[in-house]
N, C-alpha and C positions, 0 to 999 in steps of 0.2 A: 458567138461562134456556134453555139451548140443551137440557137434560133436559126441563122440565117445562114448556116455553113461557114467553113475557113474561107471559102474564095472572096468575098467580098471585107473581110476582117482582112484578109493578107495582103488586099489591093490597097485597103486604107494604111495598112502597116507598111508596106514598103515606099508607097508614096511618100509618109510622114519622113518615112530613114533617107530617101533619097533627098528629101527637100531640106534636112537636118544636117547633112552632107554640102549640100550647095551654100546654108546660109553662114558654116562656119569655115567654107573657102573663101565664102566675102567677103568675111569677118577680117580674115587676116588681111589684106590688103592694107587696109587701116584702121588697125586694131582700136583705138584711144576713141575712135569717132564708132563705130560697129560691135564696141564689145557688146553692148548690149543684147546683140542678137545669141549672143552664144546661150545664154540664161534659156530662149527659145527653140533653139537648135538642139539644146543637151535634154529636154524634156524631152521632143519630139523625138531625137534619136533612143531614150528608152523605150516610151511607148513604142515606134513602130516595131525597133527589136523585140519585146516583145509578144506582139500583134506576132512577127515571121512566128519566133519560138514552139507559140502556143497551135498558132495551125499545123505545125508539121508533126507533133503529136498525134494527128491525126492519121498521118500519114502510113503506118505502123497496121492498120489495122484492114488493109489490103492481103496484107503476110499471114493471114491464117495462125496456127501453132507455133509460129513464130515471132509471134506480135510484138511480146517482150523483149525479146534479143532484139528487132530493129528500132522499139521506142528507147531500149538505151544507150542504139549505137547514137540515137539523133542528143541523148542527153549529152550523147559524152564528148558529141561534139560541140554541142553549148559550153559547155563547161571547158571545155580546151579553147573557146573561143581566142582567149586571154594570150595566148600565143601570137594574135597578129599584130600587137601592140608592141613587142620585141622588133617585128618585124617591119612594121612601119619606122621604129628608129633607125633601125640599120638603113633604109632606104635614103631619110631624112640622112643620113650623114654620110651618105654617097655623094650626094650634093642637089636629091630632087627635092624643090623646094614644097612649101607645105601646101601651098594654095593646090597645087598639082595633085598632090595626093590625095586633095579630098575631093576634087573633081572628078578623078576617076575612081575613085571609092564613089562617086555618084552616081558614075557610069553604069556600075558595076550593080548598083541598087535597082536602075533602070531594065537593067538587063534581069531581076529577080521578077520586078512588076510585069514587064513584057512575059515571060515563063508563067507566072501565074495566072496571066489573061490568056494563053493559049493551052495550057494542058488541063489546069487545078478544075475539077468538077464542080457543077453550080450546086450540086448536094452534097452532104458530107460523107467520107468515106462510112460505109455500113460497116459494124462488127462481124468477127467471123459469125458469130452467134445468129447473128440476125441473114444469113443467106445460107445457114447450114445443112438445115433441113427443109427438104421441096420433094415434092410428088406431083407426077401428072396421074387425075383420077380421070377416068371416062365415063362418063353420062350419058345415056340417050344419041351417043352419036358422037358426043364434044367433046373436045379434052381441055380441063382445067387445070388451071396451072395454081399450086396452092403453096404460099411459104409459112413454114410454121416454124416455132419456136420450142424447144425440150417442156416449156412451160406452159404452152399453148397445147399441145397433144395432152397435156392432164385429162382433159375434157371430154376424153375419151376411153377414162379411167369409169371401173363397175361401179355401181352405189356406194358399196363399203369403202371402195378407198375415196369418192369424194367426200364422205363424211369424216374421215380423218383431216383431208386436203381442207375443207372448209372452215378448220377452225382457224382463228382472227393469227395470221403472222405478225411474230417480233418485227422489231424495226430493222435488223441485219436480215433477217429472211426475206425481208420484202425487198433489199436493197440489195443480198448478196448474189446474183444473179446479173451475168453481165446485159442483158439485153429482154424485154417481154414483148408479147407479142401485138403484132398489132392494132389486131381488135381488140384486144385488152388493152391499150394502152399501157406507157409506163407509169410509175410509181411515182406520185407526188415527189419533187423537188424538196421537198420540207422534212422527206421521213431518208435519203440519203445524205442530210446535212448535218439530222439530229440522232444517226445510225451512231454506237458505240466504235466501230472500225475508222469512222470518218474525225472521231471527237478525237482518239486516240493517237490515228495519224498526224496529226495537228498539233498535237504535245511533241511528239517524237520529231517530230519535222522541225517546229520552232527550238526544240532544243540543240540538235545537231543545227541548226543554223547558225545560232549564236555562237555553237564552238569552235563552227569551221570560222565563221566572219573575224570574230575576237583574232583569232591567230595570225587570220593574213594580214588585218588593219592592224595588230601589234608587233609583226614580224621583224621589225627592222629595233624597235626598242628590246625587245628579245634579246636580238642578237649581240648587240652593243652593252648588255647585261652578263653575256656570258665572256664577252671578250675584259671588260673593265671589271666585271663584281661591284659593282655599286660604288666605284671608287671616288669619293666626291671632287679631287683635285688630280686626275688622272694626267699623267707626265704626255708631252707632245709626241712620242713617240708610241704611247696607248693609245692615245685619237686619232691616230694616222692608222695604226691598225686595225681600229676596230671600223673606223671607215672602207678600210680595205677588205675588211669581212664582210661587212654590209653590203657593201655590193657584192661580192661576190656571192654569197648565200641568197640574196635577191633574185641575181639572176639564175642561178641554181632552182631555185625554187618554183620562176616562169620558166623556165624550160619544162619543168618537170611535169607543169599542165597536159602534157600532152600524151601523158599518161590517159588521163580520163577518156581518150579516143579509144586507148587500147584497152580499159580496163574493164570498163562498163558494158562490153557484149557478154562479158565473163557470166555479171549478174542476172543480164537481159537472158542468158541460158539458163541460168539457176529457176528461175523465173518460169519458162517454159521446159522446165526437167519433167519427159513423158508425157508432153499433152498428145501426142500421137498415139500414144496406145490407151486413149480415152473411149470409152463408148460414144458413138452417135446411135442418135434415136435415129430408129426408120418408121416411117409412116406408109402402111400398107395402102393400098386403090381402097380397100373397106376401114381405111381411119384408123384401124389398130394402131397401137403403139408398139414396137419391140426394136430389141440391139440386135445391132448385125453381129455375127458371130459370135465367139465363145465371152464369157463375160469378163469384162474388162474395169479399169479405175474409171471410177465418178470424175466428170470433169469438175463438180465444185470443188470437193473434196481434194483433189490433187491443185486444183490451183491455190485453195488455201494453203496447203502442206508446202509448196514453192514459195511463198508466202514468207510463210514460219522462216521457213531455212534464210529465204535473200537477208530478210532483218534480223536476226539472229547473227550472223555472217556481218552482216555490216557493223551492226552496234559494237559487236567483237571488238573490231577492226578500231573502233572509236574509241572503244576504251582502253587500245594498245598503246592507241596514239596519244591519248592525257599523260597515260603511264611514262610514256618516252619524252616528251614533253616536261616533265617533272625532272632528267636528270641533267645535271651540270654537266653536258661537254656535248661540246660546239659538233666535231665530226657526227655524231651517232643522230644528230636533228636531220641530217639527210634521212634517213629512215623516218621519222613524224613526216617528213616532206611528202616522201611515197605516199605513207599511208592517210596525211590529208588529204592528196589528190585524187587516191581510190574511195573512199570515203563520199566525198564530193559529189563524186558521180553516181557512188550506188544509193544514197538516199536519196535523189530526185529518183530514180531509174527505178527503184523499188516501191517508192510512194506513188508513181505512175502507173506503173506493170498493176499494183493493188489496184490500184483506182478503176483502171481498163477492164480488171477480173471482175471485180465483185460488184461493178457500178452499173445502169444505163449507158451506152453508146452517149445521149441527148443530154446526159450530166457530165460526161468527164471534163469538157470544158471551163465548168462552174465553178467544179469542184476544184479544178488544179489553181483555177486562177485566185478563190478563197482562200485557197490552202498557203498559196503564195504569201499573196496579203498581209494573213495574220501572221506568216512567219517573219517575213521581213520585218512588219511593226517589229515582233518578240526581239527581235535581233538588234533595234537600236538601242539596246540596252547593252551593247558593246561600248558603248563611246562612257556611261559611265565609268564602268570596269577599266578602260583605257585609264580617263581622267584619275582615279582611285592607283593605276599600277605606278603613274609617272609621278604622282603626288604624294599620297602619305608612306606608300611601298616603295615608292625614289629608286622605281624601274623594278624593281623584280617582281619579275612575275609568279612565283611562286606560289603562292596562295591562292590567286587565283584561278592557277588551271589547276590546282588542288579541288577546289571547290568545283569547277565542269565540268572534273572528272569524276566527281558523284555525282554530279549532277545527270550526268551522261547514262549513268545506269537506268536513270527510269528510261531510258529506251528498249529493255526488254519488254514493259511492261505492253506494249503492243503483240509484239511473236505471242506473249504470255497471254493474250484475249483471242486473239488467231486461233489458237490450240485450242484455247476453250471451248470457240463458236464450233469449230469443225469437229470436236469431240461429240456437241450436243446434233450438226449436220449426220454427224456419222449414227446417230441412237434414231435419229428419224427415220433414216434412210432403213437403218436394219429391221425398222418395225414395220416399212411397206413392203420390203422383201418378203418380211414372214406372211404378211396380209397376202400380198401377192399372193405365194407358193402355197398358202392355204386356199383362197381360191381354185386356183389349178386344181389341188387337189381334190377338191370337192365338185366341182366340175365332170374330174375326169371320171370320179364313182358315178357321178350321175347317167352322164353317159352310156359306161357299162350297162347300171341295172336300166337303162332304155334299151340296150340291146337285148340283152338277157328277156325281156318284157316282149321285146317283138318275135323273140326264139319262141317262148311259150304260146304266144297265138298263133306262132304259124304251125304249131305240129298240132292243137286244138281242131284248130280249122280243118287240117286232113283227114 
């Protein structure tokens, strides 16, 4: 995606969904002789899902200062996906048969690939960063049209500050910067992988992954722990109701996904809190660099600071949720419910919004889809934890999400490297201020005593 744009990754992903669609409608016909094909149908419909997923990430970065709020409205619609599996049952028990449903769940796929061959751009959408700054300079007659980058205008910075500017950047400095420019090129692929922000998020992510997965793939053994207590010869009218809970806190629970449509613009605001009263550079017709009007917040600076808060905020959220999680009664798990589902949403939506701030435009693709990766591997480390609660623990979970919920706190230690980086953003930034405004000032004496200089020869002269 990030080589060849989303349009042809989204052409191959729906195609795959649509064709994934058709082979498990003709599966069912006659299942005992075609099952086979499902094993190829249930690949192909992950990959193209998420082939759609990943290109419409992209899609975000049309919105200007708003970029975050519409990449987590897209998260949180992934994440509520899970609600049309409800609704495909209800459909099925109307009386529309299955073969039906996936055909036009094919349809419907068809209808995504046609939409993407007629609207989706054969490039990939640009960062706000990267069309934000433009000037028309006139030459000799001609007007040129010149796109520059906040990073790109350096270059137009006095001796004394390139020789601050030229010393070798960390691996975050080189990486935290959403977009460079383009006769500069970007920044090796190798130094935003091996960036402390990128290694960091990766913990945090693989961790929250394992505690959200663990919970829903053990939800229904939970439940049946809290209704019986471990009881090993539980009476025929315990097993009728703890079946009767089961489902019902099941479905309580898919319902509740659809939270994450509602929850996650929440973040996606936190995320962009004040990027409109950020300085833009202006690039004068003679190259100068300066801010329009009165001085305003650094846009690194504040997006890291958005940053801090989302994940802070989130992780909060997660260790509410171990905590709630930890107490014996059945009603008060509707609360864990909520705050698994906001949860959910806000660490994709927050490890995305980061990604889009501090990353390349030409990386975010790489990096979300790596990030994914390792976290899923991290995560089948649920099905141990499983096997270990229904085995030697004989269902309760207790110790376990005892354990996730410490485990859970190293997710401050992200917001906790956040603050650091922007702490050390903020000491550089205030030493080219002073550099600046000493310039300036030395400039402006000079000046004078040139004027004062030209006063003296001209009353000589008469």
């Amino acid at each position: 995606m990030d080589k060849f744009g989303p349009r042809p990754v989204r052409l191959f992903g729906s195609s795959c969904f649509a064709l994934s669609m058709v082979l498990i409608a003709a599966a069912s016909y006659d299942p005992k002789v075609l099952s086979a094909l499902i094993f190829i149908a249930v690949s192909m419909n992950g990959f193209g899902g998420i082939c759609l997923t990943f290109t419409s990430l992209t899609l975000p970065n049309m919105f200007g200062n708003v970029r975050s709020t519409i990449l987590s409205l897209m998260f949180g619609s992934y994440a509520s996906s899970a609600v049309t599996f409800p609704g495909v049952k209800l459909i099925y028990d109307v009386g529309v048969s299955f073969s039906v449903i996936f055909w036009l769940w094919a349809g419907f796929a068809c209808l995504v690939f046609l939409n993407c061959f007629i609207n989706w751009p054969g490039e990939s959408f640009p960062g706000p960063e990267d069309i934000r700054y433009s000037t028309i300079v006139k030459s000799r007659g001609e007007a040129v049209d010149h796109k520059m980058t906040e990073e790109s205008s350096f270059s137009q910075d006095t001796p004394k500050e390139q020789e601050v500017t030229k010393k070798q950047p960390s691996t975050d400095e080189a990486a935290s910067d959403g977009t460079i420019a383009q006769s500069q090129g970007s920044p090796p692929f190798y130094r935003s992988v091996c960036s402390p922000i990128f290694l960091w998020s990766i913990i945090t992510m693989a961790m929250s992954q394992l505690r959200i997965i663990f919970f829903m793939g053990a939800l229904n053994k939970m439940v049946e722990f809290l209704v019986t207590h471990g009881d090993p010869n539980p009476s025929e009218e315990l097993v009728k109701e703890a079946e009767e809970k089961v489902n019902l806190y099941s479905s309580i629970f898919g319902t509740l996904q659809l939270l994450c449509l509602v929850s996650c613009p929440l973040i996606g605001y936190i995320m962009d809190w004040r990027m409109k009263e950020c300085e833009d550079v202006v690039i004068s017709a003679e190259g100068e660099k300066s801010t329009s009007g009165p001085p305003k917040r650094d846009r690194k600076i504040q997006k890291l600071t958005n940053a801090i808060r989302a994940f802070i905020l989130t992780n909060t959220l997660l260790v509410i949720f171990g905590i709630i999680s930890l107490i014996d009664n059945l009603p008060i798990q509707v609360v864990s419910f909520v705050l698994h589902t906001a949860v959910r949403g806000f660490i994709h939506s927050c490890c995305g919004g980061l990604y889009a701030a501090v990353y390349p435009t030409n990386h975010f693709g790489t990096l979300t889809g790596l990030q994914s990766m390792i976290s899923a591997v991290f995560a089948l480390l649920q099905q141990p934890l499983f096997m270990w609660m229904v085995g030697p623990l004989k269902g309760d979970p207790y110790w376990i999400n005892l354990g996730l919920l410490v485990f859970s706190l190293i997710g401050y230690l992200l917001p906790g490297y956040l603050f650091y980086h922007r702490r050390q953003i903020t000491k550089e930034k205030t030493a080219r201020d002073s550099l600046s405004l000493s310039q300036s000032v030395q400039q402006s004496n000079s000046l004078n005593l040139t004027n004062d200089s030209a006063k003296y020869q001209t009353n000589g002269n008469v």
